[in-house]
C-alpha positions in Angstrom: 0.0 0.0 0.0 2.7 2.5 1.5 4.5 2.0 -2.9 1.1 2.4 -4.5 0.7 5.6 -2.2 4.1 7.0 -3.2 3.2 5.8 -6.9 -0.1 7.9 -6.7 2.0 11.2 -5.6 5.0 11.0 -7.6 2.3 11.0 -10.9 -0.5 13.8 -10.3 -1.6 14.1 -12.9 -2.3 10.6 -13.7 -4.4 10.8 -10.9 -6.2 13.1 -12.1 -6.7 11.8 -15.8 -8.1 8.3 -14.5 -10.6 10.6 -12.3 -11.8 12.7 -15.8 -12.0 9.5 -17.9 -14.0 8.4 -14.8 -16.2 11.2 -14.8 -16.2 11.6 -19.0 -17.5 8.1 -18.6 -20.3 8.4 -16.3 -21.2 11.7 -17.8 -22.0 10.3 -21.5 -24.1 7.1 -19.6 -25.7 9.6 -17.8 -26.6 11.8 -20.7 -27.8 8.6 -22.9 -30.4 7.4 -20.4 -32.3 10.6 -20.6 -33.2 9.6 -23.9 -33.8 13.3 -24.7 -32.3 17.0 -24.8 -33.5 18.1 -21.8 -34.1 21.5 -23.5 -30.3 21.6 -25.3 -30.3 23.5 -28.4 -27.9 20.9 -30.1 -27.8 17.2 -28.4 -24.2 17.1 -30.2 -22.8 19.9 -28.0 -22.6 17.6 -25.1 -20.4 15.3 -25.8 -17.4 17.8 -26.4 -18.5 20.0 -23.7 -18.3 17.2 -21.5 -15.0 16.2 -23.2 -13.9 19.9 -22.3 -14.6 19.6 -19.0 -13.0 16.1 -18.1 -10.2 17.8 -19.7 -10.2 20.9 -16.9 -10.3 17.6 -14.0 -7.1 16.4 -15.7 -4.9 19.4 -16.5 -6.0 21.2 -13.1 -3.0 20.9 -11.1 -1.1 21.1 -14.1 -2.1 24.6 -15.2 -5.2 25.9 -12.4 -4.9 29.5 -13.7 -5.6 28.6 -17.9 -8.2 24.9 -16.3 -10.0 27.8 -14.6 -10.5 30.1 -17.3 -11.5 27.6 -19.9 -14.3 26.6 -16.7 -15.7 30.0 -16.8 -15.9 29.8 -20.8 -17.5 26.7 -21.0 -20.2 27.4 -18.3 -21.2 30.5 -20.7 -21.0 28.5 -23.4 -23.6 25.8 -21.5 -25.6 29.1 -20.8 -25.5 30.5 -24.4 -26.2 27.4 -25.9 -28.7 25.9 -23.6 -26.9 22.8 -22.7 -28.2 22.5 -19.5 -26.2 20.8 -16.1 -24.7 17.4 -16.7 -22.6 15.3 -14.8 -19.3 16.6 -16.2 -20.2 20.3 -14.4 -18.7 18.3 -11.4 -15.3 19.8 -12.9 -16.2 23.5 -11.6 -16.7 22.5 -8.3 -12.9 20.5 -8.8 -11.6 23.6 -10.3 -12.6 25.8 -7.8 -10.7 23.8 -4.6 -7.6 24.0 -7.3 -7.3 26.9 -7.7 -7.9 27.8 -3.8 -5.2 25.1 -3.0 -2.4 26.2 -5.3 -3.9 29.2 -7.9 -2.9 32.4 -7.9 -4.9 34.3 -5.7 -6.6 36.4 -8.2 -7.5 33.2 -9.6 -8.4 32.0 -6.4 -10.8 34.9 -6.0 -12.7 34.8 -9.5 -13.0 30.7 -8.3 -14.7 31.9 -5.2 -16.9 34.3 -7.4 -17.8 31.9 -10.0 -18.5 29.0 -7.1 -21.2 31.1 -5.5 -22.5 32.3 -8.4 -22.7 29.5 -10.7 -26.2 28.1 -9.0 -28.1 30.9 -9.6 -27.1 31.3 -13.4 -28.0 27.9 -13.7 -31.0 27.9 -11.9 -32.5 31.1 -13.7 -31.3 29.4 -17.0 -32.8 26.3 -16.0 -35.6 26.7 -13.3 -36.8 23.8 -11.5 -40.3 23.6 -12.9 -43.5 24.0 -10.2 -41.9 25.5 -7.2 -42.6 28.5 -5.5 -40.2 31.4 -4.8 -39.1 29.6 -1.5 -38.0 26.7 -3.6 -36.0 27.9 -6.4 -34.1 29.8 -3.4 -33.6 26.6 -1.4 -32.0 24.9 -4.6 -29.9 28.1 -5.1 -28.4 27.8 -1.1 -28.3 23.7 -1.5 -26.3 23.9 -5.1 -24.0 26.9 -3.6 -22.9 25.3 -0.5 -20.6 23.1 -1.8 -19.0 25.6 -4.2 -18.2 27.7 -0.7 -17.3 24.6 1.2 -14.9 23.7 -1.5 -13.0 27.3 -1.9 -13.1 27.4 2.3 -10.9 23.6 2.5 -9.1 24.9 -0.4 -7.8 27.9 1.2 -7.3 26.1 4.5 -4.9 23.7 2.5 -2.9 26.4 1.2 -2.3 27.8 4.5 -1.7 25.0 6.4 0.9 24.3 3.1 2.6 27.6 3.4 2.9 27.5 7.2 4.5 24.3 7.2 6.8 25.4 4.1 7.8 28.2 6.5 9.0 26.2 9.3 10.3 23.7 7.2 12.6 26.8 5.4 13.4 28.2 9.4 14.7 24.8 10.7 16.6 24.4 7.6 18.0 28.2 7.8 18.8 27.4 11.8 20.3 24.1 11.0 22.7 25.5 8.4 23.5 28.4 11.2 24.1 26.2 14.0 26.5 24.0 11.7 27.8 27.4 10.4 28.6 28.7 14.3 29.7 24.9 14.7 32.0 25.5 12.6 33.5 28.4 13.6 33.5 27.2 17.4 35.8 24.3 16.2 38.2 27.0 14.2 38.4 29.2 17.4 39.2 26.2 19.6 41.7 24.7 17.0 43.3 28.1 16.9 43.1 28.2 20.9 44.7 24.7 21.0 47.4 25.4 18.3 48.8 28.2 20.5 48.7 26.5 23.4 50.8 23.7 21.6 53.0 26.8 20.3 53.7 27.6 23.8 54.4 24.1 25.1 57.1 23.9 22.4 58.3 27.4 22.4 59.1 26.9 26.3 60.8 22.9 25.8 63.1 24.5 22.7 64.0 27.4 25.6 64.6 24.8 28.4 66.9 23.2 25.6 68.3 26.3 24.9 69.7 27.1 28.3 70.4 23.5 29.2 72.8 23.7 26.1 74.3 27.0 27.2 74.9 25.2 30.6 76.4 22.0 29.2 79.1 24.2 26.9 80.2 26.4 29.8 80.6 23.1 32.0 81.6 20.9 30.1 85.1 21.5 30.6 85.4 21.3 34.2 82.4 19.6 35.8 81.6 16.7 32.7 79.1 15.0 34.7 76.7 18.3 34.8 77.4 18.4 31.2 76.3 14.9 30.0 73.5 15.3 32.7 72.5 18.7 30.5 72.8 17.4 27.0 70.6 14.1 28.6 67.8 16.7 29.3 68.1 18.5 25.9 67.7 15.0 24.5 64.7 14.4 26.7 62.8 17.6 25.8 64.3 17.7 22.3 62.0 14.4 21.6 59.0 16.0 23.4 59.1 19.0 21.6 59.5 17.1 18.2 56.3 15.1 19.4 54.7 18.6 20.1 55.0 20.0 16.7 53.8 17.1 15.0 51.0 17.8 16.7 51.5 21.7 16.2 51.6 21.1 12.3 48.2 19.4 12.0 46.1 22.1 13.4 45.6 24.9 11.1 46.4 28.0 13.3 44.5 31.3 12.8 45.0 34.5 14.8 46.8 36.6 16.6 50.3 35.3 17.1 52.1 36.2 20.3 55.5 37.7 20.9 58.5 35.5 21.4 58.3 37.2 25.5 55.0 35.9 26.0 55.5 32.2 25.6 55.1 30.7 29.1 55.0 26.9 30.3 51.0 25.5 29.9 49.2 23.9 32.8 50.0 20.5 33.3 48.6 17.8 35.8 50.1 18.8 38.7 48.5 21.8 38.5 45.2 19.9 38.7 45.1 20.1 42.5 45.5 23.9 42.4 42.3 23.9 39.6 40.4 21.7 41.9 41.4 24.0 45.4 40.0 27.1 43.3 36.5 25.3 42.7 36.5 24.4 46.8 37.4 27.8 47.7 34.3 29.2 45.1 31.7 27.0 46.9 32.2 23.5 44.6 32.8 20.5 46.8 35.2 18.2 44.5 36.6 14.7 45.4 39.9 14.0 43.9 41.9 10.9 44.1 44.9 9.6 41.2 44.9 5.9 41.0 48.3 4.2 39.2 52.1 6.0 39.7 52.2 9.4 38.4 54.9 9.7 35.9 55.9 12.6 33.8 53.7 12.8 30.5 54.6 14.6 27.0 53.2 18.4 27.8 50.7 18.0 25.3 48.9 15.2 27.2 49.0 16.6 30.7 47.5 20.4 29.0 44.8 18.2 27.2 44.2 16.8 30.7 44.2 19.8 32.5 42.0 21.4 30.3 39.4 18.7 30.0 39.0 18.8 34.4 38.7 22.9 33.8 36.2 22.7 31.0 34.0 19.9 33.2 34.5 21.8 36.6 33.5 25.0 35.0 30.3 23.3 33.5 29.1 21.8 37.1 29.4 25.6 38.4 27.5 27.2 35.7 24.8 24.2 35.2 24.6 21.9 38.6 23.1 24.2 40.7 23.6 25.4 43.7 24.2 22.0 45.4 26.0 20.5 43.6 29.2 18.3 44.0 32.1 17.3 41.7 34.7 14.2 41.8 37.6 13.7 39.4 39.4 10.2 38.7 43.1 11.0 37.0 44.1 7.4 36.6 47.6 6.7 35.2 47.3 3.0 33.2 50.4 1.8 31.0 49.6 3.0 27.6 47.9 6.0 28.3 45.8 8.1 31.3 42.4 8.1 32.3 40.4 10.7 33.3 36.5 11.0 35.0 34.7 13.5 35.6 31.0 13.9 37.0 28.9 15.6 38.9 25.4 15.4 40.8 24.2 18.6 39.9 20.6 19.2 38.3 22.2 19.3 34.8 21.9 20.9 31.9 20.3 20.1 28.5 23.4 18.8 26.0 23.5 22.0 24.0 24.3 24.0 26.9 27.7 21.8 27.6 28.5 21.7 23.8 28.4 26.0 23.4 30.2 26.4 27.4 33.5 27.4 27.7 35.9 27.0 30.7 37.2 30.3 30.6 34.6 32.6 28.6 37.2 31.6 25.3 36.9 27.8 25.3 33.5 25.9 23.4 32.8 23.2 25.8 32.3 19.8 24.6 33.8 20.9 21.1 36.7 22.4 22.6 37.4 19.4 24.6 36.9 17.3 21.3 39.3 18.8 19.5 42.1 18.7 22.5 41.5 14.9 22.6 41.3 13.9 19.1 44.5 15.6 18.4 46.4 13.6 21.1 44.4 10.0 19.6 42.5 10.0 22.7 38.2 9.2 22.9 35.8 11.1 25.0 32.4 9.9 26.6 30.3 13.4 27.5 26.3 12.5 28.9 24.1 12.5 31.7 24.4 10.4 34.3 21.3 7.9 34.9 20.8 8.9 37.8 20.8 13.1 37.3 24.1 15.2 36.8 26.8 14.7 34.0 30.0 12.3 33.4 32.8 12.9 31.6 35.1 10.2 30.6 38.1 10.8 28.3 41.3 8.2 27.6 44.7 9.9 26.9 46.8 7.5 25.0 50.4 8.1 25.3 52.0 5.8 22.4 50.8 8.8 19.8 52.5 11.6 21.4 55.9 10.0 20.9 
């Protein structure tokens, strides 16, 4: 059923030419079994009228404007020639709800005129024989009716159609802006990131620098210090290497910041100064770090950090005023763990995808872009039982 329907709307107008041959066909038996003229000047006039207007049922959504006019001619025609009402008339009342529906609405408006006055033409052209003044009014109202009833569903149709066309076109214009400011959210955070990663390796390549210095002015009379020095410019030589691979994959836009402005990044052990900051503002926060801590690639632990400050910043703008925090920092072989959630009354998705951490940050996109670009997964939802989690895996094998 659910193809033939499809079928039937994907071919109007073959619709509409099995309903005229339908309606041509009952119009001609119709005519025969009168077995007379029923007052028509010429009995040979029917058939192509009738013809005529089958041809208005077919055409009508087709062309509703041209269907219409050819309507009004034939009806004059019908009046002119005496060929009084047949089955086939059934076409005016069609083309009227047409050209309500989807007519131009001056078309619309002569329909509406026509309809209403189309009975009593016919009935002064054709009276109904032996009835009083009373009656010929009652088959004027009865034979009118429909014409209005027809032009009123039309018109509600063509409403209905353009109010639903007009949220259809809003949703499609918001969708295309929300992917638009999507867009741009993920540029800004990109750009964000790529400084950050900037900084990270501008300071490892100056901790190199004067680790070098140090090793050439001791190398002479303390060795050890020097082969200790050159160990550490090996060391963060490798991370910084790791760093701009990194560095080089994010497309970096903006301001660029002086060579005397490039300071260290938060790291993980700054973590417990983050999470003293939220107690102090009124956040209770649990934190415990499960596993042995080890030093990380800088990359890693300012993906990590940020990821607790984006999270902590979302429970104080969206848990409420009750709420509580916990955060797991769990160091595993191959990588490090993270968990965030909260109890807090939460907030619909949206809200965490557009926050920011700092008033520059993007929330959930922000945080999606810091762990895809270390080949880490995030986990963002509500929690079953209210609040949200946060669950993010850190892998450490790509940052080498």
């Amino acid at each position: 059923m659910q193809r033939l329907y499809d079928f039937l709307r994907r071919h109007p107008t073959g619709v509409d030419t099995f309903w005229a041959v339908f309606v041509f066909g009952i119009s001609l038996v119709s005519e025969a079994g009168h077995g007379d003229t029923r007052g028509t000047l010429s009995p040979a006039l029917i058939v192509p009228i009738s013809l005529l207007l089958c041809l208005v049922i077919a055409l009508r959504r087709r062309m509703p404007e041209k269907m219409l006019l050819l309507t009004i001619g034939l009806g004059v025609a019908q009046l002119a020639l005496n060929v009084a009402t047949m089955v086939a008339d059934f076409a005016m009342l069609v083309i009227v709800y047409t050209v309500a529906v989807m007519g131009a609405r001056w078309a619309s408006r002569i329909g509406l005129a026509v309809g209403l006055s189309a009975a009593t033409a016919a009935e002064i052209r054709w009276p109904v024989e032996h009835s009083s003044t009373l009656g010929h009014v009652a088959v004027v109202v009865f034979q009118t009716v429909p014409f209005a009833l027809a032009w009123v569903l039309g018109d509600s149709i063509r409403t209905r159609r353009a109010y639903f066309a007009q949220l259809e076109e809003r949703n499609a214009r918001l969708e295309k802006e929300r992917e638009a400011q999507a867009k741009v959210a993920v540029a800004a955070e990109r750009a964000r990131i790529a400084r950050e990663l900037h900084d990270v390796v501008a300071h490892n390549v100056s901790v190199m620098v004067v680790q070098a210095d140090g090793a050439a002015y001791v190398l002479d009379t303390a060795p050890d210090q020097a082969k200790k020095a050159l160990e550490t410019i090996s060391t963060t030589g490798r991370q910084a290497l790791a760093e701009m691979r990194r560095l080089l994959g994010v497309l970096r836009t903006g301001e660029h910041k002086e060579v005397g402005e490039y300071v260290p990044q938060p790291d993980v052990e700054q973590i417990d100064e983050l999470i003293e900051q939220c107690r102090t503002s009124g956040l209770p926060v649990d934190f415990k770090v499960e596993g042995t801590p080890r030093p990380l690639p800088s990359g890693v632990e300012l993906t990590a950090y940020r990821i607790v400050q984006e999270a902590l910043t979302n429970t104080r703008k969206h848990g409420g005023p009750n709420a509580g925090a916990s955060v797991r920092l769990v160091y595993f072989d191959d990588g490090l763990g993270l968990l965030v959630e909260d109890d807090g009354k939460g907030a619909p998705h949206e809200l965490y995808e557009e926050g920011g951490a700092d008033g520059q940050g993007h929330g959930l996109i922000g945080m999606r872009e810091r762990v895809g670009m270390v080949g880490g997964t995030l986990d963002a939802g509500p929690r079953p039982g209210g609040g949200f989690r946060i669950s993010a895996l850190l892998p450490l094998k790509s940052a080498h």
